[in-house]
C-alpha positions in Angstrom: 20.7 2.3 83.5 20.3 0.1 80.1 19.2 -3.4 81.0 22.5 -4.8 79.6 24.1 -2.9 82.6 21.8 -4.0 85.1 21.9 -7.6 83.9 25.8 -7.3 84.5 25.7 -5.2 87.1 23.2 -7.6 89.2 25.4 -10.8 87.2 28.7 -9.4 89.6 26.6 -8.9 92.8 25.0 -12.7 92.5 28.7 -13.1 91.7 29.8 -11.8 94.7 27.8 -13.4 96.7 28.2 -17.0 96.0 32.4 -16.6 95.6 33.7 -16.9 99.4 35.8 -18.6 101.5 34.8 -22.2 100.3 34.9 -21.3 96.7 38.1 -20.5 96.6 39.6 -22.9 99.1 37.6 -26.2 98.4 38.4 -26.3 94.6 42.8 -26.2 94.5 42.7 -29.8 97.5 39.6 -30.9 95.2 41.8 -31.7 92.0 45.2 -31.9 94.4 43.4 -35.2 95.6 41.7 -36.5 92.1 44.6 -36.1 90.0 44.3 -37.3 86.4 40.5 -38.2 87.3 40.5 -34.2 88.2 37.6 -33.9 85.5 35.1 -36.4 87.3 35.4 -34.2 90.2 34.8 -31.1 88.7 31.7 -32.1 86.8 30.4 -33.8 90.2 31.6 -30.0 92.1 30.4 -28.1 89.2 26.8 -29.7 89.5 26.1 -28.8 92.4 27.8 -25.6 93.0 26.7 -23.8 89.4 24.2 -26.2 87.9 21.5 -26.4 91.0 22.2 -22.6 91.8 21.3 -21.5 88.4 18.2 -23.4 88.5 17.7 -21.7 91.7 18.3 -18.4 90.1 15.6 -19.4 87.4 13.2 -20.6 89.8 13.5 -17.5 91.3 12.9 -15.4 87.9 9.4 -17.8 87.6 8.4 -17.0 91.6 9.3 -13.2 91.7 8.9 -13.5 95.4 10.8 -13.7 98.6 12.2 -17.6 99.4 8.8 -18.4 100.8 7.9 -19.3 98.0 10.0 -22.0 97.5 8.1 -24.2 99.6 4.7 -22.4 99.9 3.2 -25.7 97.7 4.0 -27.8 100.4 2.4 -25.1 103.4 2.9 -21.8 104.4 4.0 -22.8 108.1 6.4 -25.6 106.3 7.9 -22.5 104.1 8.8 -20.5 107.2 10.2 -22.7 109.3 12.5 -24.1 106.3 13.3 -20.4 105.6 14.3 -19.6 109.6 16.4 -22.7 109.3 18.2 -22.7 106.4 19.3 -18.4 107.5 20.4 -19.6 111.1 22.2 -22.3 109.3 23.8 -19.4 106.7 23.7 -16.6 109.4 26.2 -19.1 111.9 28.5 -21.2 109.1 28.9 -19.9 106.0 29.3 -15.8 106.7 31.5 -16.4 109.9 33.9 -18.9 107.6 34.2 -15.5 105.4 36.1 -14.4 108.2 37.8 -17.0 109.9 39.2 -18.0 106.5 40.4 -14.4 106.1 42.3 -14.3 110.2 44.0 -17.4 109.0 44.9 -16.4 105.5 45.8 -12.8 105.9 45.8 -11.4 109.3 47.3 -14.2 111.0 50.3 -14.8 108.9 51.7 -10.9 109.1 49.9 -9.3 112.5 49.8 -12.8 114.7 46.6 -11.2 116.3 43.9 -12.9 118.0 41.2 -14.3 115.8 38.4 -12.6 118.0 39.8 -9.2 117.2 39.8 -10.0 113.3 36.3 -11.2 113.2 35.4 -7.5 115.0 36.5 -5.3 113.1 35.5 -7.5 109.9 32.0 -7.9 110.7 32.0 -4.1 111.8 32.7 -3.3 108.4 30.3 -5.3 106.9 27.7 -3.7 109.2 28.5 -0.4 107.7 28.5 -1.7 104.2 25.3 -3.2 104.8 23.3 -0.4 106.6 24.1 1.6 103.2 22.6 -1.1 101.1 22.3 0.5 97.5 26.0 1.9 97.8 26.9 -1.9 99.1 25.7 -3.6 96.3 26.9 -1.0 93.6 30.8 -1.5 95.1 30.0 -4.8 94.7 28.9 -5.2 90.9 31.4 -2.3 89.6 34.6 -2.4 91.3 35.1 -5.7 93.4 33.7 -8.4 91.8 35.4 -7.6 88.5 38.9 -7.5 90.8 38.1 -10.3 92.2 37.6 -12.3 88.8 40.8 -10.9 87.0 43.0 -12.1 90.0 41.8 -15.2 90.1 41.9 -15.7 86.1 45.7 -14.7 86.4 46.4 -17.3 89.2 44.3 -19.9 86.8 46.1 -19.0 83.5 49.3 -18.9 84.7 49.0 -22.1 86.5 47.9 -23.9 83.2 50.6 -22.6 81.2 53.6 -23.7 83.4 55.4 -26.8 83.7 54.8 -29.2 86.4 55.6 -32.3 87.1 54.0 -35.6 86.9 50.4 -35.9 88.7 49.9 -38.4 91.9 47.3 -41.0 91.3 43.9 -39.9 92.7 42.9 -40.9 96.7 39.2 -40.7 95.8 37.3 -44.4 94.7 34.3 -42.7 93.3 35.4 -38.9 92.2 32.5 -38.1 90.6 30.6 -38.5 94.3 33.7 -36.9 96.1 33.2 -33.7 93.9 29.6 -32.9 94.2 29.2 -33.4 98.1 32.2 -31.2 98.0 29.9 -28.6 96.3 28.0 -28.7 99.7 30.5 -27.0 101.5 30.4 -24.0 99.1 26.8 -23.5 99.8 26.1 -22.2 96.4 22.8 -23.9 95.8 22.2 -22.2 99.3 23.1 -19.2 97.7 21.4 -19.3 94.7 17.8 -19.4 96.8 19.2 -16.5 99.5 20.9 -14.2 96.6 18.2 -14.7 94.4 16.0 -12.4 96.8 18.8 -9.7 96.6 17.6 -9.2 92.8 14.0 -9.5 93.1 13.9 -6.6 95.7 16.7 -4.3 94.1 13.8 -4.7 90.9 10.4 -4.7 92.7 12.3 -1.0 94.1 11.8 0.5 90.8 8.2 -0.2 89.6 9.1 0.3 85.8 9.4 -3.8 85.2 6.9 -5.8 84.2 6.8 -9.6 85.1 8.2 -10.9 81.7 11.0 -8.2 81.9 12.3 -9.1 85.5 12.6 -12.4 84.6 14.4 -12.0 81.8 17.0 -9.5 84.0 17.3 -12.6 86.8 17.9 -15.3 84.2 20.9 -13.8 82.2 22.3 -12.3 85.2 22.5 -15.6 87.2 24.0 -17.0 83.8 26.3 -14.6 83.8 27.1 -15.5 87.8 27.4 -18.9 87.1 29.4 -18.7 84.0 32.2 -17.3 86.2 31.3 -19.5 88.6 32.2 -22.4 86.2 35.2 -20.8 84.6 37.3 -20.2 88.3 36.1 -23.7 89.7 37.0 -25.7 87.0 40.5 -24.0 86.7 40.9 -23.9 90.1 40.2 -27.6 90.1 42.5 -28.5 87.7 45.5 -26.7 88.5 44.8 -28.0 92.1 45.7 -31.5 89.8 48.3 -30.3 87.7 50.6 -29.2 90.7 49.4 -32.5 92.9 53.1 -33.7 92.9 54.7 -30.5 94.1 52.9 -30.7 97.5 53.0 -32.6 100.4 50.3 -35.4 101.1 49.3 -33.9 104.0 48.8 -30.3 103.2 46.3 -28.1 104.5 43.5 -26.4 101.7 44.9 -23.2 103.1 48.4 -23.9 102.2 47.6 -25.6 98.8 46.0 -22.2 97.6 49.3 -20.3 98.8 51.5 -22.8 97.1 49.6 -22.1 93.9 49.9 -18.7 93.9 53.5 -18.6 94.5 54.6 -21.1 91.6 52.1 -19.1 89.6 53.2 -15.7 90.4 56.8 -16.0 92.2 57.4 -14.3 95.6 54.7 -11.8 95.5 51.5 -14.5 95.2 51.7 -14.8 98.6 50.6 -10.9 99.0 48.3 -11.0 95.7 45.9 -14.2 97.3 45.5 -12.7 100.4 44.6 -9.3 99.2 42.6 -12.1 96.9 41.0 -13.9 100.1 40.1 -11.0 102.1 38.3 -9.0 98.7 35.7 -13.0 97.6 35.3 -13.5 102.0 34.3 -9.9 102.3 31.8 -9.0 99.1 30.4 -12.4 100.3 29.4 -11.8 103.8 28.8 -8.3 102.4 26.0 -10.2 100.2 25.2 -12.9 102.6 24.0 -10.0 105.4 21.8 -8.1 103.1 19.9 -11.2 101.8 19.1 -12.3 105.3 18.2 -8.6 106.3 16.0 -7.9 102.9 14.4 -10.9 103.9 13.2 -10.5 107.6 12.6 -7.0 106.3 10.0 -7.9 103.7 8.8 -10.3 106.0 7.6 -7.7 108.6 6.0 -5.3 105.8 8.9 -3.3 104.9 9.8 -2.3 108.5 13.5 -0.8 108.6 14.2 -1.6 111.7 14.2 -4.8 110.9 16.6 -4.8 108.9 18.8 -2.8 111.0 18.1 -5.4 113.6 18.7 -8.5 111.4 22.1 -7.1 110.3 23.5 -6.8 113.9 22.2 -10.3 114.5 24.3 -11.5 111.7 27.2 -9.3 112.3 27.2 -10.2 116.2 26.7 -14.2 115.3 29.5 -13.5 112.8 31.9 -12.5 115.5 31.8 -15.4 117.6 31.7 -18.3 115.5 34.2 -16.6 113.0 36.8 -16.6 115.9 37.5 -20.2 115.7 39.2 -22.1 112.9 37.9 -23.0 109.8 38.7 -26.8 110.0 36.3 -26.6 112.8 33.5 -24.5 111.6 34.1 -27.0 108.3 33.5 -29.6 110.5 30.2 -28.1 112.3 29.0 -27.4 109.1 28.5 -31.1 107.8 25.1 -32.7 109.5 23.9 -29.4 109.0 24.4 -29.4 105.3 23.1 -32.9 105.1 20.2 -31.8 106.8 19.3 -29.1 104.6 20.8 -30.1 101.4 18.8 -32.9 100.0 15.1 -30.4 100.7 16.7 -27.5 98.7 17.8 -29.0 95.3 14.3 -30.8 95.9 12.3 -27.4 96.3 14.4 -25.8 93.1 13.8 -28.3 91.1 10.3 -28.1 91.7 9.4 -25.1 91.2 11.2 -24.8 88.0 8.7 -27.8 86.6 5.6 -26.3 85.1 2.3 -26.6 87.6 0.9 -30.0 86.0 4.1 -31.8 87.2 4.5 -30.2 90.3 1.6 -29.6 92.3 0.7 -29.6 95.6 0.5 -32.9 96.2 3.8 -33.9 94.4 5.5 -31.0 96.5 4.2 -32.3 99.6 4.9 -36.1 98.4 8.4 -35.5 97.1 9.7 -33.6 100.3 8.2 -35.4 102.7 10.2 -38.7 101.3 13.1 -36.4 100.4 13.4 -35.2 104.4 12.9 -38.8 105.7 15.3 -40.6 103.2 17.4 -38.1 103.9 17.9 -38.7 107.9 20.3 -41.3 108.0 22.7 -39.0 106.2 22.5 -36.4 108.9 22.5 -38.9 112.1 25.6 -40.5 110.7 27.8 -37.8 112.2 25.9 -38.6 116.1 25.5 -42.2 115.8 27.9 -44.9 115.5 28.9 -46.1 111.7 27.9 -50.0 112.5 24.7 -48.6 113.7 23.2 -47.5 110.3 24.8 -50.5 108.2 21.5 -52.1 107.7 20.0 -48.8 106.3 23.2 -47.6 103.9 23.1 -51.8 102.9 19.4 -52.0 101.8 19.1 -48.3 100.0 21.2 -47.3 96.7 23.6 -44.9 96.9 23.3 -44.5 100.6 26.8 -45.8 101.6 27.6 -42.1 99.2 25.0 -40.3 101.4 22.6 -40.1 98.4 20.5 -42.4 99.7 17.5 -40.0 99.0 17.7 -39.5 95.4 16.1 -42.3 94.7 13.2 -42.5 96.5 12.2 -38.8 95.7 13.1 -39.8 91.8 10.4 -43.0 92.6 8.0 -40.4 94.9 8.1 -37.7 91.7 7.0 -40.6 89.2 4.3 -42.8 91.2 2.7 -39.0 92.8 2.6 -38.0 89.1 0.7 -41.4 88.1 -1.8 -40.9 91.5 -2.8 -37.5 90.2 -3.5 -38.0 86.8 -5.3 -41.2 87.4 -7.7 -39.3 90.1 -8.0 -36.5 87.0 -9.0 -38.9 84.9 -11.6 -40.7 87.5 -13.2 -37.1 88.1 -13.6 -36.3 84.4 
């Protein structure tokens, strides 16, 4: 295989992986609720859901190693334990949504079957899909993903060349905000540092590469990933807007979606997204399940049984939370992302600085303030809202739940200052 294949072939897979549930649920109710300020929102979504990955994907071209390396400048034992918690976080929300979304899109509607049995046999098929890994990700980059992308293009085009009628005016006061904690919910910049590992093994498999080469292979195949990416969203996003007055105020993201399709595509949209739905929920907890099992894999020197044992984990976990709704594993999912959030797009944009910004020291500086700035944010959803006031009163952009940008922005420049100054003493 030519490198222009690989690079497109690996470009689907990342693809793959990052469009699931969220991704094609979160974008339509995103511009249904902005209206004519539709754009804001999409360039706040679009940051954070194919901006931040991307750098993810080129932090991990510079690394070339497992996501342990994200954080290894902070400590080794730091790097684990953020590793173990952001995979239970992905191994219990984000895979399961592939198939609750999926019950309550597609199974639900024609076979009125329990949720429980839906989320079996789904996450029995992933397990065979991923046991067979090389054959799993090949389907992937060749025949689904490239499905995938022309269905949703026809829903898109169509949608912007048909008369609507006038848009709503927008419910959100600062859409910009509104769009990129959105993004969250897609977990893409999640993705980006999980999927990113996916490419980095598949290459170190066949010894051929040199350094320079692989990262050239992982750059322009995240951009291709993340060019799609951008395309769907922002489409998605603004038909979502276009079509704002045909729905009804209170209407559900799953029924928004269906709408679409049907004004779109007549009677038989209906069919077309949910063959649409189940194909993104799939090849993403497909993806999702091989990252997490190349990982623990790796981790214990190769060991296949590992793998095999991470993948039932994941598929077993999958079952039980993807039996309940996806409002409520939405709604789960929120302190968590909070939580885990604010270190990530700190650690990826770290390690895509070169070495004299980003040391140790400003690692361990920068997340440090990121994690405790970033508290408040997550204990919102236990405590009670008066009880924070003083906190989201004294700190910018806190009352946005942004509140640690700032501080890392201040930590970044003063550690930066501390070093060079103790250079410049020792010289």
């Amino acid at each position: 295989m030519n490198n222009t294949k690989r690079i497109f072939l690996f470009g689907f897979v990342l693809f793959a992986g990052f469009f699931g549930a969220g991704n094609l649920i979160l974008p339509p109710l995103l511009g249904y609720n902005s209206g004519p300020d539709w754009w804001l929102v999409a360039f706040g979504f679009i940051i954070t859901t194919t901006v931040i990955p991307f750098l993810s994907l080129f932090a991990h071209a510079k690394l070339q190693g497992t996501m342990l390396a994200f954080g290894n400048k902070v400590s080794p034992l730091f790097s684990l334990i953020y590793c173990i918690v952001m995979y239970l976080i992905i191994v219990a929300l984000p895979s399961p949504r592939t198939a609750a979304v999926t019950h309550e899109m597609v199974i639900e509607p024609i076979l009125g079957t329990p949720a429980i049995w839906t989320s079996l046999i789904y996450f029995s098929l992933v397990f065979l899909f991923v046991i067979n890994r090389s054959k799993a990700l090949n389907i992937l980059g060749k025949y689904l993903t490239p499905i995938i992308v022309i269905m949703v293009l026809l829903i898109i085009i169509l949608g912007l060349v048909s008369t609507s009628s006038d848009m709503n005016p927008p419910i959100f006061e600062t859409p910009f905000v509104d769009g990129l904690l959105e993004g969250y919910q897609t977990y893409d910049a999640l993705a980006g540092m999980v999927m990113g590992g996916v490419i980095i093994i598949s290459l170190n498999k066949n010894n051929s590469f040199s350094y320079s080469e692989k990262k050239k292979i992982i750059a322009k195949s995240g951009f291709v990933a993340m060019l799609g990416l951008f395309i769907i969203y922002a489409g998605l996003i603004s038909i979502g807007a276009i079509y704002n007055g045909e729905f009804p105020t209170d209407v559900s993201r799953t029924d928004l979606l269906f709408g679409l399709a049907v004004k779109t595509l007549g009677n038989i949209g209906a069919t077309f997204v949910s063959v649409l739905v189940g194909l993104a929920c799939f090849t993403t907890a497909v993806a999702i399940t091989v990252s997490i099992a190349d990982f623990f894999e790796e981790l214990f020197n190769n060991n296949r049984k590992v793998y095999v044992i991470t993948t039932i984990i994941c598929c077993v976990t999958g079952i039980i939370v993807g039996s309940y709704e996806v409002r409520f594993i939405i709604d789960i999912a929120l302190p968590a992302l909070m939580f885990i959030y604010p270190i990530s797009i700190v650690l990826i944009l770290l390690n895509i600085l070169p070495d004299g910004y980003a040391g140790i020291t400003i690692f361990r500086i920068v997340v440090s303030v990121t994690f405790i700035f970033s508290i408040p944010d997550f204990l919102k959803y236990f405590l009670p809202e008066n009880s924070l006031r003083p906190i989201t009163e004294l700190l910018p952009l806190a009352d946005q739940s942004l509140g640690w940008i700032l501080p890392a922005i201040i930590a970044f420049i003063i550690g930066n200052v501390l070093v060079n100054l103790k250079k410049n003493s020792n010289s």
